[in-house]
C-alpha positions as CSV (number, residue, x, y, z in Angstrom):
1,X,66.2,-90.1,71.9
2,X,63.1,-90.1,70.0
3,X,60.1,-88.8,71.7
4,X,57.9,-92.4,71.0
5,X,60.5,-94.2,72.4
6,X,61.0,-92.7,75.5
7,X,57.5,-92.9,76.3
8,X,57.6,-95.8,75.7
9,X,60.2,-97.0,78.7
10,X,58.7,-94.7,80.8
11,X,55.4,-96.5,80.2
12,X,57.0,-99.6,80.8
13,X,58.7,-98.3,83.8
14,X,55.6,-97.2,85.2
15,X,53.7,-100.7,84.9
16,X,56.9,-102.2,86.7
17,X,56.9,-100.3,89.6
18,X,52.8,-101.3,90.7
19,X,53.9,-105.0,89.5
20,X,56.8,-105.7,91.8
21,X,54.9,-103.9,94.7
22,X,51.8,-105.5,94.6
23,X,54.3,-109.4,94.5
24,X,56.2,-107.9,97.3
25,X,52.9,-107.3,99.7
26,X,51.7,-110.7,98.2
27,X,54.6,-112.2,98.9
28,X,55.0,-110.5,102.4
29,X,51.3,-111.4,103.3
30,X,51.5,-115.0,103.6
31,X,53.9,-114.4,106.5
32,X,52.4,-115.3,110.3
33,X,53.2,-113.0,113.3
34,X,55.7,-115.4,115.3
35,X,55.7,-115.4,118.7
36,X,59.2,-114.0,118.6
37,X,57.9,-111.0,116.4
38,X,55.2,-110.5,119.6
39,X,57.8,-110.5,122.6
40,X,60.3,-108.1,120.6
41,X,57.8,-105.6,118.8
42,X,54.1,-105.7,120.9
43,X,55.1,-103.3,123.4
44,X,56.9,-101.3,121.6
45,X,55.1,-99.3,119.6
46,X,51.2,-99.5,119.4
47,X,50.8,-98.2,116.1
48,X,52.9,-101.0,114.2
49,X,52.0,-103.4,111.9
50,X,52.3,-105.8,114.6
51,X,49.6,-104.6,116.8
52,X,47.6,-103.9,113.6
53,X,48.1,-107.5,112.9
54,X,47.0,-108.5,116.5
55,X,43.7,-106.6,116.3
56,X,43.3,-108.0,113.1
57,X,43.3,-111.4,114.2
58,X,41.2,-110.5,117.3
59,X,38.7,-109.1,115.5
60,X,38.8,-112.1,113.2
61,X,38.5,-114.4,115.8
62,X,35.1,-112.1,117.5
63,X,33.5,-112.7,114.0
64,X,33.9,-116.1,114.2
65,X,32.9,-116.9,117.2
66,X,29.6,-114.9,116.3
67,X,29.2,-116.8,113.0
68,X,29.6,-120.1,115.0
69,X,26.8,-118.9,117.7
70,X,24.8,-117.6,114.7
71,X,24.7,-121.0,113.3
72,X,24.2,-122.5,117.1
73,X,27.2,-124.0,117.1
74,X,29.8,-124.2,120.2
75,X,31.5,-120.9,120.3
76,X,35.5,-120.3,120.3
77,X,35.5,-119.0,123.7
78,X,32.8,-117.5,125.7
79,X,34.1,-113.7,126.4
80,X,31.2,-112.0,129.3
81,X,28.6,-110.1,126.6
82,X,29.8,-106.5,128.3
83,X,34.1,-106.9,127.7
84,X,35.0,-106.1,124.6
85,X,38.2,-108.0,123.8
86,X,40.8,-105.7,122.4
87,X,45.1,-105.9,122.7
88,X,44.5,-103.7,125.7
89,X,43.1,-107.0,127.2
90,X,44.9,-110.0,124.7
91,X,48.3,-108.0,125.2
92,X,48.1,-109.4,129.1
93,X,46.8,-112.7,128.1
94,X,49.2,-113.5,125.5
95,X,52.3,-112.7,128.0
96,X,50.9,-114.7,130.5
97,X,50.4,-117.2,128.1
98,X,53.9,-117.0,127.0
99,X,55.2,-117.2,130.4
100,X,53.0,-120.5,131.4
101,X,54.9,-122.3,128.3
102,X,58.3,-121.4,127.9
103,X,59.1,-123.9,125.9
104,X,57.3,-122.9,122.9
105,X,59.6,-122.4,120.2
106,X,60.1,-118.5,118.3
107,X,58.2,-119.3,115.2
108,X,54.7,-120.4,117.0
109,X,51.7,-118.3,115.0
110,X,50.7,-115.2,117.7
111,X,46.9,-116.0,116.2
112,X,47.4,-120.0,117.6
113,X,48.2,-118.0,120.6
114,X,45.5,-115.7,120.6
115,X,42.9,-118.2,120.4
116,X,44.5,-119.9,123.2
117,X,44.9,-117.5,125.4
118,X,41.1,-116.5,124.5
119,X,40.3,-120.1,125.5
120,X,41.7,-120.2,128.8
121,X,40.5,-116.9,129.9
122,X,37.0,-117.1,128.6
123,X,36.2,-121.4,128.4
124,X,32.9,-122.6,127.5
């Protein structure tokens, strides 16, 4: 095989391999945390995606309520100024919350239940 051509595929093989991972996490991102996802993985493991994806959404929920009290607008919820809101403290809410409506079906977004759970803990 000539030199220039082999090069060649391995340059196109390389481009390929970037391209169908970055579609694959774009892809993959547009997916929610389920509630389902929550009750099966968040006490199992700490370090997963899935309690990466629950601070995630806690933190983006503690920058928005600060944008909204920024702005003086009605806040989120009203969290006491010296807890800091973490899954150490969500991770209890959300079961509870879970366990008040059983009827809630597998699929429901955990950051709907976040903000929530957030609201009947800490209300206005």
């Amino acid at each position: 095989m000539p030199h220039s051509l082999h090069g060649s595929r391995l340059h196109h093989a390389v481009i390929q391999v970037p391209v169908l991972l970055a579609l694959f996490f774009v892809l993959d991102a547009s997916a929610e945390m389920t509630a389902a996802q929550y009750k099966k993985w968040a006490h199992a493991d700490n370090n997963s995606v899935y309690a990466a994806y629950i601070t995630g959404t806690i933190n983006a929920l503690g920058w928005a309520n600060s944008d909204l009290v920024s702005k003086k607008r009605p806040p989120l919820f009203c969290p006491p100024n010296t807890l800091p809101i973490g899954n150490q403290n969500v991770y209890p809410l959300l079961d509870a919350f879970f366990n008040n409506h059983p009827g809630i079906s597998d699929d429901f977004p955990i950051g709907f239940a976040i903000l929530r759970s957030l609201q009947g803990k800490f209300p206005c």
